[in-house]
N, CA, C and O of each residue as an XYZ file, in Angstrom:
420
protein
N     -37.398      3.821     -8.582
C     -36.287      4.688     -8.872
C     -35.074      4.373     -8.006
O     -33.973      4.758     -8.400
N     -35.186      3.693     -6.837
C     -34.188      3.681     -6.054
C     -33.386      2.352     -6.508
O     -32.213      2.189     -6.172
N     -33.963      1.587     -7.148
C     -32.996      0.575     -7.355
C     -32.185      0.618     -8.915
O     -31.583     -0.357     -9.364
N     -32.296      1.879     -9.590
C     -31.930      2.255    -10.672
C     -30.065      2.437    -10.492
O     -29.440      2.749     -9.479
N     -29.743      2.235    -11.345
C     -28.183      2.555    -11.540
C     -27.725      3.924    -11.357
O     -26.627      4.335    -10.982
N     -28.827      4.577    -11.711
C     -28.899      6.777    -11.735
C     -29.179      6.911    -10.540
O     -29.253      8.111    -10.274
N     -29.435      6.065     -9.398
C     -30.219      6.192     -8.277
C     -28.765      7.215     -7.624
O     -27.610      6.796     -7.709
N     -29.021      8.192     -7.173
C     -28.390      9.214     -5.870
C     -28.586      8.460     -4.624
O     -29.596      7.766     -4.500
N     -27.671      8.539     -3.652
C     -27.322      8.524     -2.336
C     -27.679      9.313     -1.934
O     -27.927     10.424     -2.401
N     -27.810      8.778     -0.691
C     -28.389     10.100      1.000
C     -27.567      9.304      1.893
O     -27.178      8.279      1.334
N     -27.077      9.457      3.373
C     -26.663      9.360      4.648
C     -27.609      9.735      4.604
O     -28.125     10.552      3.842
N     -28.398      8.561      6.364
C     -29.698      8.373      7.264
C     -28.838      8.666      8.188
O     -27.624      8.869      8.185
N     -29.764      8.655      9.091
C     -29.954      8.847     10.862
C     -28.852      8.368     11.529
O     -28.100      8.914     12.337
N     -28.885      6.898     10.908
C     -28.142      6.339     11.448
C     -26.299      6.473     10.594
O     -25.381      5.755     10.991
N     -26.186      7.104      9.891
C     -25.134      7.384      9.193
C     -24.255      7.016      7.909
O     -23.181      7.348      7.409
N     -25.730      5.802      7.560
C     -25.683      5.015      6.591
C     -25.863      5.611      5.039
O     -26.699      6.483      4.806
N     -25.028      5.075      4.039
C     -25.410      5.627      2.720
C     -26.742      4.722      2.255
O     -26.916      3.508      2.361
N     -27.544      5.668      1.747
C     -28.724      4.655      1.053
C     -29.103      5.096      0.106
O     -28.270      5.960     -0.170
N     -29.864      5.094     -0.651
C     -30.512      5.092     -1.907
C     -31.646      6.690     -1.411
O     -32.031      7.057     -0.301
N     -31.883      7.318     -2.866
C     -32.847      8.454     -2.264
C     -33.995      7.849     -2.807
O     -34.310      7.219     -3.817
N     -34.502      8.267     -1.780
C     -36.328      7.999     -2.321
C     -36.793      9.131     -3.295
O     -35.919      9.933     -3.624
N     -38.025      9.302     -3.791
C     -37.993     10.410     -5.044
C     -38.545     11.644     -4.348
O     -38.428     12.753     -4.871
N     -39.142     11.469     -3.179
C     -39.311     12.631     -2.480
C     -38.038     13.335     -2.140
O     -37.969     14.552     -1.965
N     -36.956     12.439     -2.049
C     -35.818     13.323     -1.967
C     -34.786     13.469     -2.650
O     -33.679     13.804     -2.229
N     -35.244     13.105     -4.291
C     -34.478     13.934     -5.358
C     -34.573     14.935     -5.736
O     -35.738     15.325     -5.813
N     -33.536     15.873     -6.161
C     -33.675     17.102     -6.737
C     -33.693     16.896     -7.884
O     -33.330     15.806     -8.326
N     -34.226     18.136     -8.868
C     -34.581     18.508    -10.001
C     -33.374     18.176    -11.117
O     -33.564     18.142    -12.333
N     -31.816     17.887    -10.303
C     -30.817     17.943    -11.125
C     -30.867     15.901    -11.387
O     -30.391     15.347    -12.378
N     -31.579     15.145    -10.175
C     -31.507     14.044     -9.962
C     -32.495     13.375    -11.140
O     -32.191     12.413    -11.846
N     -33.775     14.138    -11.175
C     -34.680     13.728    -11.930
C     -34.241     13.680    -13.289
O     -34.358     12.597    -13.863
N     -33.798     14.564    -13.859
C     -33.239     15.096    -15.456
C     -32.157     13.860    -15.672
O     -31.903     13.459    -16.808
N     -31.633     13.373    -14.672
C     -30.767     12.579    -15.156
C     -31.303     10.776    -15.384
O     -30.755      9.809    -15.913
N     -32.408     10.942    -14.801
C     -33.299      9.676    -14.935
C     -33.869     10.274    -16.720
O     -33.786      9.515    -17.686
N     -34.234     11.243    -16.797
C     -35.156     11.418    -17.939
C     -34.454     11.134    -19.185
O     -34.735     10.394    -20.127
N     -32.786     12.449    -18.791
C     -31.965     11.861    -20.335
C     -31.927     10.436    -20.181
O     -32.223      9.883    -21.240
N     -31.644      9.561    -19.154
C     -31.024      8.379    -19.347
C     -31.869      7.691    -20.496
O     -31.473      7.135    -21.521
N     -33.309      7.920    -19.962
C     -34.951      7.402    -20.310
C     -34.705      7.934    -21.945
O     -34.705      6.991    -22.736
N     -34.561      8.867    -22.374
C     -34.543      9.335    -24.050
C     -33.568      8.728    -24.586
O     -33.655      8.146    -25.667
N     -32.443      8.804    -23.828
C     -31.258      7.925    -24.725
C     -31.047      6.667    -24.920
O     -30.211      6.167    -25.674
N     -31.898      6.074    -24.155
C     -31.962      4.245    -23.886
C     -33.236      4.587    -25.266
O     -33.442      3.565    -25.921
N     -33.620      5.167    -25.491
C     -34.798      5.393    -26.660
C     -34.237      5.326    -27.588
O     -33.969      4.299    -28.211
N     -34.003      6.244    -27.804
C     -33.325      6.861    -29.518
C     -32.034      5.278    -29.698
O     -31.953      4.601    -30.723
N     -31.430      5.110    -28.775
C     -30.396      3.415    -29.133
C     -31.211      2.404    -29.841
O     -30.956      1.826    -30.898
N     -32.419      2.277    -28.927
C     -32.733      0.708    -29.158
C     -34.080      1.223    -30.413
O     -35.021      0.438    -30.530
N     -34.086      2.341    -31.158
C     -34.830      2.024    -32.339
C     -34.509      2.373    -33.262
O     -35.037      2.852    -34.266
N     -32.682      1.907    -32.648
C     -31.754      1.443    -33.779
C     -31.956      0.187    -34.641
O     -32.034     -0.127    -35.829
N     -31.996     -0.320    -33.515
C     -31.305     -1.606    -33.290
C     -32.364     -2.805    -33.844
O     -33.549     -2.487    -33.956
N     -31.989     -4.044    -34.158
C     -32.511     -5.064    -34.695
C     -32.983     -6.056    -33.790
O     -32.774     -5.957    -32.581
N     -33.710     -7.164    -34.381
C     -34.234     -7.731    -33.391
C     -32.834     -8.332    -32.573
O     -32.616     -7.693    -31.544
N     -31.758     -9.543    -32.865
C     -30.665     -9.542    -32.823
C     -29.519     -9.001    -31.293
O     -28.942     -9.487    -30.321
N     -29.794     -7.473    -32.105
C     -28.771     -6.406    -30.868
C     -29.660     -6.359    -30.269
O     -29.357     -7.065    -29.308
N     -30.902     -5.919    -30.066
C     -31.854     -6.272    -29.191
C     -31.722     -6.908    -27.672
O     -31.508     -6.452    -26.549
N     -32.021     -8.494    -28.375
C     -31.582     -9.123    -27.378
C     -30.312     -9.313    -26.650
O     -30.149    -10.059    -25.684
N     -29.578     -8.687    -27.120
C     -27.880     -8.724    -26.097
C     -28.119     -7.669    -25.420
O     -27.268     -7.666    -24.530
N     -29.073     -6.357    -25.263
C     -28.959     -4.999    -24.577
C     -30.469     -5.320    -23.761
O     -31.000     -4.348    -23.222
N     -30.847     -6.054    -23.709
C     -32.594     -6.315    -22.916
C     -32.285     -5.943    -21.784
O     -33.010     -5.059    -21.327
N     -31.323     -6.353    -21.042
C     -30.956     -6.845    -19.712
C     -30.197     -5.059    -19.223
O     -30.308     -4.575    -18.097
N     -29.718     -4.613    -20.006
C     -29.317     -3.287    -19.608
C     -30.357     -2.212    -19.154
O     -31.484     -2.182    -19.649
N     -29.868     -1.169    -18.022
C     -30.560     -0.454    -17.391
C     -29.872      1.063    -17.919
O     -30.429      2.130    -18.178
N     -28.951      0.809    -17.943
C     -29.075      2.545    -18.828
C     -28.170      3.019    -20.150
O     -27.230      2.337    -20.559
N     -28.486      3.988    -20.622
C     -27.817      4.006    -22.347
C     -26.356      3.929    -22.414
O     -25.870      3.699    -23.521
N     -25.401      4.117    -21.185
C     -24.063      3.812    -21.415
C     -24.255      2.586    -21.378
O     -24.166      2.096    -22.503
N     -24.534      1.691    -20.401
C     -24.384      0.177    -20.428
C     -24.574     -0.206    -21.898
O     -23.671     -0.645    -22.611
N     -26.330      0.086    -22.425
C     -26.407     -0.606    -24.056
C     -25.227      0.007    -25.006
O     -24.557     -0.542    -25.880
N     -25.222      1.109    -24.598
C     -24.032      1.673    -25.493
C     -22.502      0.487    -25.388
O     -21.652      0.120    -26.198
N     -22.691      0.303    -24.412
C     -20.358     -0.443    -24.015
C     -21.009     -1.567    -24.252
O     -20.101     -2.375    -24.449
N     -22.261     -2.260    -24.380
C     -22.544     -3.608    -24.564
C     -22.406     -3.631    -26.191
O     -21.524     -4.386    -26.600
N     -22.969     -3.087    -26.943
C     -22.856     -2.766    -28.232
C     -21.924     -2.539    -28.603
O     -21.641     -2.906    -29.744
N     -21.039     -1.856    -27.854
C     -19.846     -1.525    -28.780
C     -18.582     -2.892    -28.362
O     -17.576     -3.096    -29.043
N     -18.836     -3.419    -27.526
C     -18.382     -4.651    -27.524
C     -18.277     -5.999    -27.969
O     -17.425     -6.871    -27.800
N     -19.909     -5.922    -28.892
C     -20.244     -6.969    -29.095
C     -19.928     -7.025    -30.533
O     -20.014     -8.128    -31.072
N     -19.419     -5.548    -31.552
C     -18.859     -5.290    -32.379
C     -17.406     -4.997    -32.122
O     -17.347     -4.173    -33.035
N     -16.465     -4.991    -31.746
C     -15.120     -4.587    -31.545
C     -14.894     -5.476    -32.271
O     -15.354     -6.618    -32.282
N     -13.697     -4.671    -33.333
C     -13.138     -5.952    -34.034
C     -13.787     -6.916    -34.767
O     -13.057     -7.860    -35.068
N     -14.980     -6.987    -35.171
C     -15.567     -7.419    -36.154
C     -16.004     -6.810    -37.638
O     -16.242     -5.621    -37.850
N     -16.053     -7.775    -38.522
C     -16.954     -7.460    -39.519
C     -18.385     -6.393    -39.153
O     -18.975     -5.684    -39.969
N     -18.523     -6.463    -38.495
C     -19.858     -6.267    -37.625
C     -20.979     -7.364    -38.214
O     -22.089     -6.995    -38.596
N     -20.651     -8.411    -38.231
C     -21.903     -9.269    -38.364
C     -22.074     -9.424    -40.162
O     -23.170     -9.333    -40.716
N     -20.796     -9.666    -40.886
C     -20.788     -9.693    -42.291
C     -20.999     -8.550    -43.171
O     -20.771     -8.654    -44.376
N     -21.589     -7.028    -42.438
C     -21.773     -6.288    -42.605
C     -20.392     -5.493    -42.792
O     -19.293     -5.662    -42.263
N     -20.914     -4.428    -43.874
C     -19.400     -3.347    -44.073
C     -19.582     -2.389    -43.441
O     -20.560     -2.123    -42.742
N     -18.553     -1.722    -43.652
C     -19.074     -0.122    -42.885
C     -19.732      0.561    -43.692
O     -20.514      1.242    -43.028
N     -19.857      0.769    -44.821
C     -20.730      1.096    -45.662
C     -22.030      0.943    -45.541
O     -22.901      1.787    -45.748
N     -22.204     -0.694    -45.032
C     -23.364     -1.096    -44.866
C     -24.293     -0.304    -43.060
O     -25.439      0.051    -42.784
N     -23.251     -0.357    -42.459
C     -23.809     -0.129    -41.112
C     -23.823      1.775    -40.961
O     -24.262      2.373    -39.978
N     -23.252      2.401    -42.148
C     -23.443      3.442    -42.185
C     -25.054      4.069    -42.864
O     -25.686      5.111    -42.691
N     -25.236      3.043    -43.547
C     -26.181      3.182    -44.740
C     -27.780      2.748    -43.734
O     -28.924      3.013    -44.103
N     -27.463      2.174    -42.687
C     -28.298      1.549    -41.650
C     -28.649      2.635    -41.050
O     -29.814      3.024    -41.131
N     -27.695      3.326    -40.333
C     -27.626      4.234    -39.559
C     -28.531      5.495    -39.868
O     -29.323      6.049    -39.106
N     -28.118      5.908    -41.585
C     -28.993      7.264    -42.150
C     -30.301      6.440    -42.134
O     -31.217      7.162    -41.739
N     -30.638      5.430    -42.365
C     -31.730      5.207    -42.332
C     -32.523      5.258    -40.977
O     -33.662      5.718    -41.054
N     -32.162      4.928    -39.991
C     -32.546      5.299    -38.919
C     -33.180      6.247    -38.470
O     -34.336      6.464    -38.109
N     -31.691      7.103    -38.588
C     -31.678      8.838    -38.541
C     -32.810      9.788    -39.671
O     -33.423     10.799    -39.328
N     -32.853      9.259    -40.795
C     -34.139      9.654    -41.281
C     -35.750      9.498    -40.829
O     -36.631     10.336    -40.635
N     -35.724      8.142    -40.760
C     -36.979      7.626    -40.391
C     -37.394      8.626    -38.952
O     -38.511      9.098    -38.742
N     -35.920      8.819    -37.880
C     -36.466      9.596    -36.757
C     -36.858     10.756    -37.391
O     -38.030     11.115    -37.277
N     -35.937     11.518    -38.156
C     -36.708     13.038    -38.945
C     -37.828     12.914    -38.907
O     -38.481     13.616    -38.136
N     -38.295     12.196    -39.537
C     -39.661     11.881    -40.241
C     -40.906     11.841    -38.808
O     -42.081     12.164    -38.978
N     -40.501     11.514    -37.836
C     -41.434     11.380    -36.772
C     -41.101     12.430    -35.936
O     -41.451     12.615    -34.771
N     -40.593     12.907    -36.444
C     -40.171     14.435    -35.967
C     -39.079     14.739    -34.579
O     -38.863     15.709    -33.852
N     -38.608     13.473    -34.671
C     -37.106     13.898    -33.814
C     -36.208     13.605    -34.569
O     -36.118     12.599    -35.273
N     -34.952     15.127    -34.381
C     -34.307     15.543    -35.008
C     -32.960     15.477    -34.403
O     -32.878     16.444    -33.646
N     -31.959     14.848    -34.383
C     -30.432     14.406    -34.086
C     -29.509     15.719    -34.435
O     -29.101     15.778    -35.595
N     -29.226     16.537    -33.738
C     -28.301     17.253    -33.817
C     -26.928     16.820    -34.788
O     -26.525     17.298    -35.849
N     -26.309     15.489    -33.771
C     -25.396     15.046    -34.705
C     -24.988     13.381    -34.399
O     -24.184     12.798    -35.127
């Protein structure tokens, strides 16, 4: 956990900023590891084999998120319409229904 990007700071002894160990995260510290953990979820079973591999290397759902949305800026999106990547999308979003998580919006 400490070498995570969500990782919280502490000042030691010696007056140094460091990383918290998990004995000394709070409850507000943990939740933010967990959403990170659901939302890096629900992204990548979006995604194709393809986008996949350009977001492997990312550690949390903003990163895959600004990597993704970068790697589309200004494109076709990959010959694809918007129609098409919309039509992707409900499909997604259904299939999660179906396993019983449900997307607000």
């Amino acid at each position: 956990m400490t070498d995570s990007p969500l990782a919280t700071i502490k000042i030691n002894a010696e007056g140094e900023e460091v990383p918290k160990t998990r004995a000394d995260c709070t409850t507000d510290d943990l939740r933010k590891w967990e959403k990170n953990a659901k939302d890096k979820k629900l992204i990548v079973c979006g995604l194709g084999p393809d986008e996949f591999s350009r977001i492997q290397s990312c550690t949390t759902a903003k990163e895959i998120w600004d990597t993704l949305q970068v790697a589309h800026e200004g494109t076709p999106q990959e010959g694809k319409t918007i129609q098409d990547m919309y039509t992707r999308f409900t499909t997604v979003t259904n299939e999660l229904k179906s396993l019983g998580r449900i997307i607000s919006e």
